[in-house]
C-alpha positions as CSV (number, residue, x, y, z in Angstrom):
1,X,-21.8,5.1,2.3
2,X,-20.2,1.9,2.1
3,X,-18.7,0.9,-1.7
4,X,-18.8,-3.0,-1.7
5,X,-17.3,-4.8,-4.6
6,X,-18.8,-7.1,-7.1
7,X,-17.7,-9.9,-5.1
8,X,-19.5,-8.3,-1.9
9,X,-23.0,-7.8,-3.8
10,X,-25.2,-10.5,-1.7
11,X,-23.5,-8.5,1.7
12,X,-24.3,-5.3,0.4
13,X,-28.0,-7.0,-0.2
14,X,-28.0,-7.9,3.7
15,X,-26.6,-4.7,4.8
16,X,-28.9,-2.6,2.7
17,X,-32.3,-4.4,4.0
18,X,-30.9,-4.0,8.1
19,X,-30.7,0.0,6.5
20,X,-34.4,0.0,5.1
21,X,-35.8,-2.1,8.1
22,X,-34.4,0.8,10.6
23,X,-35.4,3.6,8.4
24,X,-39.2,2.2,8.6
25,X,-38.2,2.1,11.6
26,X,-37.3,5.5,12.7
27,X,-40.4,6.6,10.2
28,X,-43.2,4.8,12.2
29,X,-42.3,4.5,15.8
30,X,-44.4,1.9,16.2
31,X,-43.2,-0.2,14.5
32,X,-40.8,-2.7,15.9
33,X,-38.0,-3.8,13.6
34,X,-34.9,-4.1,15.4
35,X,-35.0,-8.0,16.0
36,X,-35.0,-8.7,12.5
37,X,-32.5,-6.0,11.8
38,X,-30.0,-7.5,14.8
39,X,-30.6,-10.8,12.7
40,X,-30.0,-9.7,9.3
41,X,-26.7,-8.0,10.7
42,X,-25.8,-11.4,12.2
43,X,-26.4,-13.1,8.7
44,X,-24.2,-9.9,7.1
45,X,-21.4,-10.3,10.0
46,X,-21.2,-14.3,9.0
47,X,-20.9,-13.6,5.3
48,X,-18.4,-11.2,5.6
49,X,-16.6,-13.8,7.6
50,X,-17.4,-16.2,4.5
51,X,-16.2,-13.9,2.0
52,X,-13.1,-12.5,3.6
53,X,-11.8,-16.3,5.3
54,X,-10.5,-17.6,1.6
55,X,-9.9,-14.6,-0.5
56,X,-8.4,-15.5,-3.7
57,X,-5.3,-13.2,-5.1
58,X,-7.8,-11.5,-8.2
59,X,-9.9,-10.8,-4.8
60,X,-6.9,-9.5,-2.9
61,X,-6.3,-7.4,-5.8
62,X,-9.4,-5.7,-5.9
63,X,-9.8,-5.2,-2.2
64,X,-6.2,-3.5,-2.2
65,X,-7.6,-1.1,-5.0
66,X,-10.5,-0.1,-2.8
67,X,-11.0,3.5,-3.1
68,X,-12.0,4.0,0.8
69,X,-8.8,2.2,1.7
70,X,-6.3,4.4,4.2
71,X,-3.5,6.5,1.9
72,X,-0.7,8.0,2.7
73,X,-1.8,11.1,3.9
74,X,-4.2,9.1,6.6
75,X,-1.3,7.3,7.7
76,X,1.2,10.4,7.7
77,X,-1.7,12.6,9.6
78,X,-2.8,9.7,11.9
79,X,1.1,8.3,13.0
80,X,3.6,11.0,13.0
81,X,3.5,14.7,14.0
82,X,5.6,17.6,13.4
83,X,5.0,16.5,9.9
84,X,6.8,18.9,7.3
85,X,6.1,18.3,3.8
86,X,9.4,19.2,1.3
87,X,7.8,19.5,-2.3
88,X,9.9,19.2,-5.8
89,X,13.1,17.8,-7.1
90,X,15.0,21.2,-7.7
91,X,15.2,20.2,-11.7
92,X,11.4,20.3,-13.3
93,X,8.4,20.0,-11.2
94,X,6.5,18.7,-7.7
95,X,4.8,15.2,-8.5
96,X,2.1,15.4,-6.2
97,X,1.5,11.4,-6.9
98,X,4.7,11.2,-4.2
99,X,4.5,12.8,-0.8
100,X,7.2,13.3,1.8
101,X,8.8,15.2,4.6
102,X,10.4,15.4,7.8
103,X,8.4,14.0,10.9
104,X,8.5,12.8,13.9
105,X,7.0,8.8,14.5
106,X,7.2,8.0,18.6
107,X,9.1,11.3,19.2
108,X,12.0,9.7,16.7
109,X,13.1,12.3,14.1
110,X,12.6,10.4,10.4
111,X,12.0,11.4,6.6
112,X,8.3,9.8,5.2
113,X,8.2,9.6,2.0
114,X,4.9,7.8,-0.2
115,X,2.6,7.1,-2.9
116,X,-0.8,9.4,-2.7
117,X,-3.5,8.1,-4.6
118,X,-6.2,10.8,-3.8
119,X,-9.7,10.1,-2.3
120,X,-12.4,11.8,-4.4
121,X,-12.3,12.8,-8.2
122,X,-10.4,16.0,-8.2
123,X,-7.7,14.9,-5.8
124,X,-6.9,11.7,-7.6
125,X,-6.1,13.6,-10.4
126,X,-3.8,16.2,-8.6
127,X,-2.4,12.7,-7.7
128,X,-2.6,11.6,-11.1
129,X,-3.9,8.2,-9.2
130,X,-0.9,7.4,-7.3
131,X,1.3,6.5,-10.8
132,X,4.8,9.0,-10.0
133,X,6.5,10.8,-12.9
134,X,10.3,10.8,-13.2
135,X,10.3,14.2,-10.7
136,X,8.5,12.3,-8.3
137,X,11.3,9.7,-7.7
138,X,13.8,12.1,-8.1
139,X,11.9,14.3,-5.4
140,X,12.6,10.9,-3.3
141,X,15.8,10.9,-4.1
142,X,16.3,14.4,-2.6
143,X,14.5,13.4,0.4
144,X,16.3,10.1,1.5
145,X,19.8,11.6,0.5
146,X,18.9,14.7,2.7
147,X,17.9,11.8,5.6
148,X,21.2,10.1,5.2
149,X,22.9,13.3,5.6
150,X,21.3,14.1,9.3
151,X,20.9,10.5,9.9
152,X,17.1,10.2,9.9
153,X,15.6,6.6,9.4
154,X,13.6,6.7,5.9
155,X,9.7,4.8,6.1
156,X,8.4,4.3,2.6
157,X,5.1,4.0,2.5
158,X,4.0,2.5,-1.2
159,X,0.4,2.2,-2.9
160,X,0.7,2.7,-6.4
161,X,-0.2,0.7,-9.6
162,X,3.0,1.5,-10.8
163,X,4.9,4.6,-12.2
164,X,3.2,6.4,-15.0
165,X,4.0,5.7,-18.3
166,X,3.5,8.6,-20.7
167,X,5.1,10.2,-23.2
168,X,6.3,13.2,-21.0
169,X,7.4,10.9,-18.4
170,X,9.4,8.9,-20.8
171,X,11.3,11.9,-22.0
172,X,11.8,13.1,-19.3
173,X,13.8,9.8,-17.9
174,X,11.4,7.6,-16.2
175,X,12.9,4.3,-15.9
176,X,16.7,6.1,-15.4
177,X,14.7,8.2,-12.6
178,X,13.3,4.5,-11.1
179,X,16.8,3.2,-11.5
180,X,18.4,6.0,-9.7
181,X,15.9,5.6,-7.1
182,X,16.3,2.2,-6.4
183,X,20.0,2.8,-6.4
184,X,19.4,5.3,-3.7
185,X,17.3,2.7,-1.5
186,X,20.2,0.5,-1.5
187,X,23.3,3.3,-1.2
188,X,21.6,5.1,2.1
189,X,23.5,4.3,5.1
190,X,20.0,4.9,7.7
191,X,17.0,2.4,8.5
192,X,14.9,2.1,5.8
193,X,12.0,0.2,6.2
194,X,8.5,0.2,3.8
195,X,5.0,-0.5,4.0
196,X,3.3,-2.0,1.2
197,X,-0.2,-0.6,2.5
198,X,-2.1,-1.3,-1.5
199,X,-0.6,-2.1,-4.5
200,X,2.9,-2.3,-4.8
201,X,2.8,-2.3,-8.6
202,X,6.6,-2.8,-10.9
203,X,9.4,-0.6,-10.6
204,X,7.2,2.0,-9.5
205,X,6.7,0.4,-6.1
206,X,10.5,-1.2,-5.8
207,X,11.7,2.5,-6.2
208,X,10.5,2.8,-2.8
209,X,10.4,-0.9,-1.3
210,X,14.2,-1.5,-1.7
211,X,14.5,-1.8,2.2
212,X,16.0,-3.3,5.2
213,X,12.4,-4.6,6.0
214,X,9.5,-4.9,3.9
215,X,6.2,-5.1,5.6
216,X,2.5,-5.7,3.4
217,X,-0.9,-5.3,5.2
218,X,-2.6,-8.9,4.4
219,X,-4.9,-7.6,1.7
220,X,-2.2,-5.9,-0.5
221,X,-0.9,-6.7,-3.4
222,X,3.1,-6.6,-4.9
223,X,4.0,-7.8,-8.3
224,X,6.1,-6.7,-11.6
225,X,2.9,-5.9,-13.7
226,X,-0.8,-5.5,-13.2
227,X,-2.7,-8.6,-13.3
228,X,-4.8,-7.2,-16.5
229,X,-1.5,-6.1,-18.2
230,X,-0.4,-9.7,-17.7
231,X,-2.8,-11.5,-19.4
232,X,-2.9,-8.6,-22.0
233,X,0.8,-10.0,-22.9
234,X,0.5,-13.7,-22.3
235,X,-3.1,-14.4,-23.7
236,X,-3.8,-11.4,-25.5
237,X,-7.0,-10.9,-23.7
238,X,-7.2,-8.8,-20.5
239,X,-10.0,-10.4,-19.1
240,X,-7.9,-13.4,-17.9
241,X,-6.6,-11.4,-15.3
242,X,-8.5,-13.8,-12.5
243,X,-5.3,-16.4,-14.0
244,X,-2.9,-14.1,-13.9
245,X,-3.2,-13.3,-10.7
246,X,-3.4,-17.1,-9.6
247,X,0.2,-17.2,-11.8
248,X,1.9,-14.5,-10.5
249,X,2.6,-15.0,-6.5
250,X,1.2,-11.5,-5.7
251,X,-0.3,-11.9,-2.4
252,X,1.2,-11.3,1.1
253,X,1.2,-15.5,2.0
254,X,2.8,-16.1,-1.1
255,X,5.4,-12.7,-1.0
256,X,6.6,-13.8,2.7
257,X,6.8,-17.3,1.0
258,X,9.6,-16.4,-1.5
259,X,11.5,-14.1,0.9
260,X,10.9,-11.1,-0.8
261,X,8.4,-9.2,2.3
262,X,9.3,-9.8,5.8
263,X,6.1,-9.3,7.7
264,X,2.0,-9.5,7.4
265,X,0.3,-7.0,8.7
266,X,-3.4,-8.4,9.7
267,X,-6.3,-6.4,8.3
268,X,-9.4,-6.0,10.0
269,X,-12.3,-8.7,8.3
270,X,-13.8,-7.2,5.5
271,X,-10.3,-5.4,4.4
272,X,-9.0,-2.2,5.7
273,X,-11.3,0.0,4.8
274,X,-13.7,-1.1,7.7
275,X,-11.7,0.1,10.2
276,X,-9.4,2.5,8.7
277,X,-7.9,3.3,12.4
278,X,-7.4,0.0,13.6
279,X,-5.3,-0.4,10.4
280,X,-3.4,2.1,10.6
281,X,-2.8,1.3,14.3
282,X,-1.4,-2.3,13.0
283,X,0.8,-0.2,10.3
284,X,2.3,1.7,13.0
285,X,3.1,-1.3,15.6
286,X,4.7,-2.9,12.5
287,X,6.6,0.1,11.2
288,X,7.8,0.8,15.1
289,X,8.8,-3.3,15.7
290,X,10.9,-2.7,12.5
291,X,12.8,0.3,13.1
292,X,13.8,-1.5,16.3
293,X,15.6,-4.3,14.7
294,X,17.2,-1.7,13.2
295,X,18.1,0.5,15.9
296,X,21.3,-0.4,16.9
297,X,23.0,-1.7,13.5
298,X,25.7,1.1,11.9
299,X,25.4,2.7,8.8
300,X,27.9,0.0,7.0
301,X,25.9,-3.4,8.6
302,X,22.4,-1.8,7.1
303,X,23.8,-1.3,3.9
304,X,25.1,-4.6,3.4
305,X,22.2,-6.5,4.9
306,X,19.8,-4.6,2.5
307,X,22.2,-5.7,-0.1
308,X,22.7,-8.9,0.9
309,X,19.0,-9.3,1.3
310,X,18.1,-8.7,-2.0
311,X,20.6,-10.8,-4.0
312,X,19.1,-13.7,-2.1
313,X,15.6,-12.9,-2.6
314,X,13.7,-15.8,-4.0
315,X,15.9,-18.1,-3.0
316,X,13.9,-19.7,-0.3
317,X,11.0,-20.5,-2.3
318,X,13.2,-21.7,-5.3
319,X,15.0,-23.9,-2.8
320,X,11.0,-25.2,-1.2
């Protein structure tokens, strides 16, 4: 069953009448519903169209939270094979909110490493909702070190409202774990490329996006802070998050804009949890165009054009 949000409630109206309409239907066979159905799905097809043509960025924002949206383990199971999951970061724990491994994407040997958010109750909090403690990233600092040792290209795949910030977590390191991360991103002398596939929240999400190429599927979102946490430390009042996310440049248009993602990924209408396969499709055409430009550059010229890269993002937008 279909979850539509509140900005989706006069579709979810259309859709659910076409539903009843068949189900009398099917219950008395004499009845003859399906012209008016066909019609009320061609209203429900052109509001859709409506809805999704001008989405504003608090509406981008709550289409990339969409519970039925693709994770990383749809991605993972759907575009590479030979898929071996490594687990822990040989000091405390296993953060299952990060998952990675060796795999193979096209028959190329690579590490995949990404944010899980979980897709029903329990498994979202094994996931603990996609938010990584410090093990987490240090369990991706294991894994992309290990692929810089054999030479494996590294895809991140990112969807997380940023790393978690409780008290254990901040004992235990966090934001020297995020650093170190980040550090490692940028030290790695392999293709790294990322996929922002739904939020891409703070340092959480730049612990993984610190890449030679940055891709975000059209509906996602990337910025420092939550939209709510924003207006809960400009205006004191959380429920001005519709302005925050206006003020804060989080969208895909807006991202490729500044400089700071490379690509846009299109999502089916309606966001891609309508056709979870034809996303993920799109992810992996993206992720393969990008590991080209990559192919042939040495372990010295990647390193200094991911460097390079990020000291001038912004610039372009700044300079506009």
């Amino acid at each position: 069953m279909t979850q539509y949000l509140d900005f989706e409630k006069p579709l979810a109206e259309i859709e659910g009448k076409a539903e009843e309409l068949r189900a009398l239907g099917r219950a008395n066979a004499e009845m003859d519903v399906e012209s008016e159905a066909k019609a009320l799905d061609a209203k429900a097809v052109q509001l859709l169209n409506d809805l999704y043509k001008d989405l504003t960025p608090w509406r981008k924002c709550q289409v990339a939270r969409h519970p039925e949206r693709p994770h990383c383990q749809d991605y993972i199971a759907a575009l590479f094979t030979e898929f071996t999951p490594l687990a822990g970061d040989r000091n405390f724990a296993d953060d299952h909110a990060v998952m990675g491994g060796l795999a193979r994407f096209e028959d190329q040997p690579v590490m995949v490493i990404g944010h899980e958010k979980g897709n029903d109750t329990k498994s979202r909090i094994d996931r603990n909702f996609g938010m990584a403690r410090p093990e987490g990233y240090r369990k991706a600092i294991r894994l992309m070190e290990m692929a810089g040792k054999f030479g494996l290209p590294v895809i991140t795949l990112v969807d997380t409202p940023g790393a978690y910030p409780g008290k254990g977590a901040e004992e235990r390191g966090q934001s020297e774990a995020i650093a170190r991360s980040t550090e490692k991103c940028l030290q790695i002398g392999v293709p790294l490329v990322s996929v922002i596939v739904g939020e891409g929240g703070s340092g959480g999400a730049v612990a993984f996006a610190t890449a030679n190429r940055v891709a975000m599927l059209e509906h996602s979102v990337y910025s420092v802070i939550t939209p709510e946490g924003c207006a809960s430390i400009l205006w004191k009042d959380s429920e001005k998050m519709r302005e925050a996310a206006e003020a804060m440049r989080m969208t895909a248009d807006e991202l490729k804009a500044l400089g700071v993602i490379d690509r846009i990924i299109p999502e089916p209408r309606g966001g891609a949890h309508r056709d979870k396969a034809a996303t993920i499709a799109a992810v992996g055409k993206s992720i393969s165009a990008m590991l080209k430009e990559l192919a042939k550059k040495d372990g010295g010229t990647l390193v200094n054009d991911r460097r390079q890269k990020f000291l001038n993002m912004g610039a372009k937008g700044l300079a506009a």
